[in-house]
C-alpha positions in Angstrom: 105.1 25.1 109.1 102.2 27.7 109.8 101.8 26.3 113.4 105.8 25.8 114.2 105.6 29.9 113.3 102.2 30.5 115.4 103.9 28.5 118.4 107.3 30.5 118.4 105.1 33.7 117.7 102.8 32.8 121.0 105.8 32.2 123.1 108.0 35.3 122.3 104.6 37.2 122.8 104.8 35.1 126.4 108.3 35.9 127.4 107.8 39.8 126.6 104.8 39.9 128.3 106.6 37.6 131.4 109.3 40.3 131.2 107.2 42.9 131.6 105.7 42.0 134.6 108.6 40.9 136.3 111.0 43.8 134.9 108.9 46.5 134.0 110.1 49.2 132.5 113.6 47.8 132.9 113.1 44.7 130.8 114.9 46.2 127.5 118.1 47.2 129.3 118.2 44.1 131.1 117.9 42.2 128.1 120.7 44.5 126.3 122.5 44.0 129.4 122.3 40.3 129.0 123.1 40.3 125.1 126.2 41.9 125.3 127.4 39.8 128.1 127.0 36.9 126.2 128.3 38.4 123.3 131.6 39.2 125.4 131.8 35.5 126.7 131.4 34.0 123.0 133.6 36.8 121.7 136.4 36.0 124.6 136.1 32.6 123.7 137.0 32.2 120.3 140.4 30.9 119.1 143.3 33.9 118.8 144.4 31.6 115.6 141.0 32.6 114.4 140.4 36.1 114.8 143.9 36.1 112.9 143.0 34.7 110.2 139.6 36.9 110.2 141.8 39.9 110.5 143.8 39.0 107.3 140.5 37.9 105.5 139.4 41.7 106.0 142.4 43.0 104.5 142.5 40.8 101.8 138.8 41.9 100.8 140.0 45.3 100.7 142.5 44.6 97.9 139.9 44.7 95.0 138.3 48.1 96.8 141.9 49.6 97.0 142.6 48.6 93.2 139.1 49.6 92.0 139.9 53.0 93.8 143.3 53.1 92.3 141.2 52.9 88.9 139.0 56.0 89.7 141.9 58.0 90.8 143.8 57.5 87.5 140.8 58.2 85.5 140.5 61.5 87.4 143.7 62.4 86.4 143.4 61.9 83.1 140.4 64.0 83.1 141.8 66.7 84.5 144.8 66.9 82.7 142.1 67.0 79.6 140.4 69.5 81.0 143.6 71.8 82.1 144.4 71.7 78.0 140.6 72.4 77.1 140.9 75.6 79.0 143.9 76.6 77.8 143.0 76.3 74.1 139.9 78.5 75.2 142.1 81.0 76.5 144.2 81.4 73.8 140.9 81.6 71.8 139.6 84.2 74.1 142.6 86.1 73.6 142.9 86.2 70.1 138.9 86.8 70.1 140.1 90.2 72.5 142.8 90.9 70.0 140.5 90.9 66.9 138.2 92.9 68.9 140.8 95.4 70.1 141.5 96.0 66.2 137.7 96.2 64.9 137.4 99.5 68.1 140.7 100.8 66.5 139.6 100.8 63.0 136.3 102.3 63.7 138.2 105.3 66.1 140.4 106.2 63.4 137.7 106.6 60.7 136.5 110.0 60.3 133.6 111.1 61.2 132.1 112.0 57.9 131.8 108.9 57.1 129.5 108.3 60.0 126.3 107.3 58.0 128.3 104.6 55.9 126.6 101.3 55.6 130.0 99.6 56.2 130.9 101.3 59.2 127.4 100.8 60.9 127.7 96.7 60.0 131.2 97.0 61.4 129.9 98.6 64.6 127.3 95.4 64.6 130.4 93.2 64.4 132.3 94.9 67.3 129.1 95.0 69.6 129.3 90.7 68.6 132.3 90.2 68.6 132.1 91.9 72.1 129.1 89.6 73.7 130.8 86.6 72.1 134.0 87.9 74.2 132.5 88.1 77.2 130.7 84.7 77.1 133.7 83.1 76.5 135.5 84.8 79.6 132.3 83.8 81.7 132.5 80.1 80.3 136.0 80.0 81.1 136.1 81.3 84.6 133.3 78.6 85.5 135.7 76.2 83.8 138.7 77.4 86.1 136.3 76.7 89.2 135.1 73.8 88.1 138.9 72.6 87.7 140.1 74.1 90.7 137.0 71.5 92.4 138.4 68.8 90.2 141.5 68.9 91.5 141.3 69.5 94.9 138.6 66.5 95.1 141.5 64.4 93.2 143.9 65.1 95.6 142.1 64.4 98.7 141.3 61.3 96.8 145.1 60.6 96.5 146.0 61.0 100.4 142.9 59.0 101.4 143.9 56.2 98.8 147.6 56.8 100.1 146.4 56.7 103.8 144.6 53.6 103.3 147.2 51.5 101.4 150.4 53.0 104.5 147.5 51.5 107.0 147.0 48.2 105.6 150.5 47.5 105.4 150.8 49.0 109.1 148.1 46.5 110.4 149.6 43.7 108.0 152.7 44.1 109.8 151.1 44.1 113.4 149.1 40.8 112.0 152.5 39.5 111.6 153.8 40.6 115.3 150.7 39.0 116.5 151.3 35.7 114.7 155.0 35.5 115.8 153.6 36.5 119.6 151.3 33.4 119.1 153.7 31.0 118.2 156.2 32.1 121.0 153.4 31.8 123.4 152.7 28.0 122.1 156.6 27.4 122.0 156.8 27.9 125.6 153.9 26.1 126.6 155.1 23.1 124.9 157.1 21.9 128.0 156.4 18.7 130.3 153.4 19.4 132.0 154.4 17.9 136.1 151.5 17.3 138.2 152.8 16.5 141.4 149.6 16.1 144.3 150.6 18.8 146.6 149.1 17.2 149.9 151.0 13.8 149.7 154.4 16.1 149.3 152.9 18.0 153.0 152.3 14.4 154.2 155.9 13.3 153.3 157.3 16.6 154.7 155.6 16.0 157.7 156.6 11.8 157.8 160.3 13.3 157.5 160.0 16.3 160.4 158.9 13.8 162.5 161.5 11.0 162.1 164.0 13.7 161.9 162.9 14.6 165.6 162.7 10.5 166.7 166.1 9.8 165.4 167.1 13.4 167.2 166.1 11.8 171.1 167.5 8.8 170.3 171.1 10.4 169.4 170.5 12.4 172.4 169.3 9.3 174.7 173.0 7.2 173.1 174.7 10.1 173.7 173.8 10.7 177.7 174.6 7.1 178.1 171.0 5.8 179.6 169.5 2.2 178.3 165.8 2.0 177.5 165.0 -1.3 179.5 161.1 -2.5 179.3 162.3 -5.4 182.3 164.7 -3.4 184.3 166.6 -5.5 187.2 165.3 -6.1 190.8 167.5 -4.4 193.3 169.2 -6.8 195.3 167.6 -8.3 198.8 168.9 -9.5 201.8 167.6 -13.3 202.9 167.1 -11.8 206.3 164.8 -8.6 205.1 162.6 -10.6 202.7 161.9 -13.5 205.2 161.3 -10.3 207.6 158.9 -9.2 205.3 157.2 -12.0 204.4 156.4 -12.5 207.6 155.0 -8.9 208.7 152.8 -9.2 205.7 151.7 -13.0 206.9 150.6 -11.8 210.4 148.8 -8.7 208.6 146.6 -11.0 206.7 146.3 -14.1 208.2 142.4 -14.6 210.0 141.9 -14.0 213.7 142.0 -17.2 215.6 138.3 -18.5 217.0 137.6 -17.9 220.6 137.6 -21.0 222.0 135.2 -21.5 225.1 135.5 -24.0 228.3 133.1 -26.0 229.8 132.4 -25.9 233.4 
């Protein structure tokens, strides 16, 4: 096992260092080049019926995201509708805290002001300058509370288009999955027909067989129709007796031999 990893080690280390020399600096985007050509081809060549399929796998896997999501958004609701109570029993709180306060000022304006040293009216002063800060944390706790829901709710309804945008899309591309599908098996419909294979060049040969009997049987017509007789022995024109012995002759004394000279003897 160790070696198996040293040998592939030693020859990736060889075919960078190849690539190098031969590329250069070029070698990367060659080989990026080359990657996503082949990734292309492969891609090109797998089955439509398969991508398909792939397509509605990825759809189907977002069903539990889209429900788990569904989950969350309902439990945001909830929450806010909790927390849009909670504030509004902490404003009527803070309101009736206001109102007592409002009567604790009025009860100390209308004493008189001999009565300014009492004990009771100093501890009611205390109680008005408490009652106050308690009053005015409660406002400040309840304004960050109105923010905080005012957050809460605009998150939630983002939540709610993008959960509603999602579930309008899936059933969008379920529907083109379906136009694809029905494309697919039209396409395999019409391709179910006799396949004919007819050899082109022995239909040119026959055309050209045909053009030229067409044009045989064309001169013969023609020859019928002039009235003239194809003959391969035709008649010899008749001969007098008198011209051919006449002739036989002539050609006789053209070729016969010249006579010896004959020589006599004194």
């Amino acid at each position: 096992m160790f070696k198996l990893i040293k040998w592939t080690a030693v020859g990736v280390g060889g075919a960078l260092i190849l690539g190098g020399l031969l590329f250069g600096t070029d070698m990367f985007g060659y080989a990026s080049s080359s990657y996503k050509q082949f990734r292309s081809k492969v891609k090109s060549a797998v089955p439509v019926e398969l991508e398909i399929q792939r397509a509605r796998d990825l759809l189907a896997d977002l069903v539990p995201e889209l429900k788990a999501n569904i989950v969350l958004v309902a439990q945001e609701e909830v929450a806010v509708d909790e927390l849009e109570k909670d504030i509004a029993r902490e404003r009527l709180q803070v309101a009736a805290a206001r109102d007592r306060m409002r009567g604790m000022k009025d009860t100390l304006a209308v004493r008189p002001v001999a009565y300014a040293a009492d004990q009771g009216r100093s501890r009611q002063v205390e109680a008005l300058a408490m009652q106050l800060e308690r009053v005015r944390l409660a406002e400040k706790l309840l304004e960050g509370k109105d923010r905080v829901l005012a957050a809460r709710k605009q998150s939630l309804d983002t939540a709610i288009q993008t959960l509603k945008s999602a579930q309008v899309r899936k059933i969008e591309l379920e529907g083109e999955i379906e136009r694809l599908e029905h494309d697919v098996r039209l396409m395999k419909l019409e391709n179910q027909g006799p396949r004919v294979c007819v050899e082109q060049s022995s239909l040119a040969k026959a055309e050209r067989l045909v053009t030229e009997l067409r044009k045989r049987l064309e001169v013969a017509q023609k020859v019928l129709a002039s009235g003239a007789v194809i003959d391969e022995n035709p008649p010899a024109p008749p001969v007098s007796e008198e011209e051919i012995i006449c002739k036989v002759t002539a050609y006789l004394d053209e070729t016969a031999p010249p006579a010896p000279a004959v020589t006599l003897a004194r």
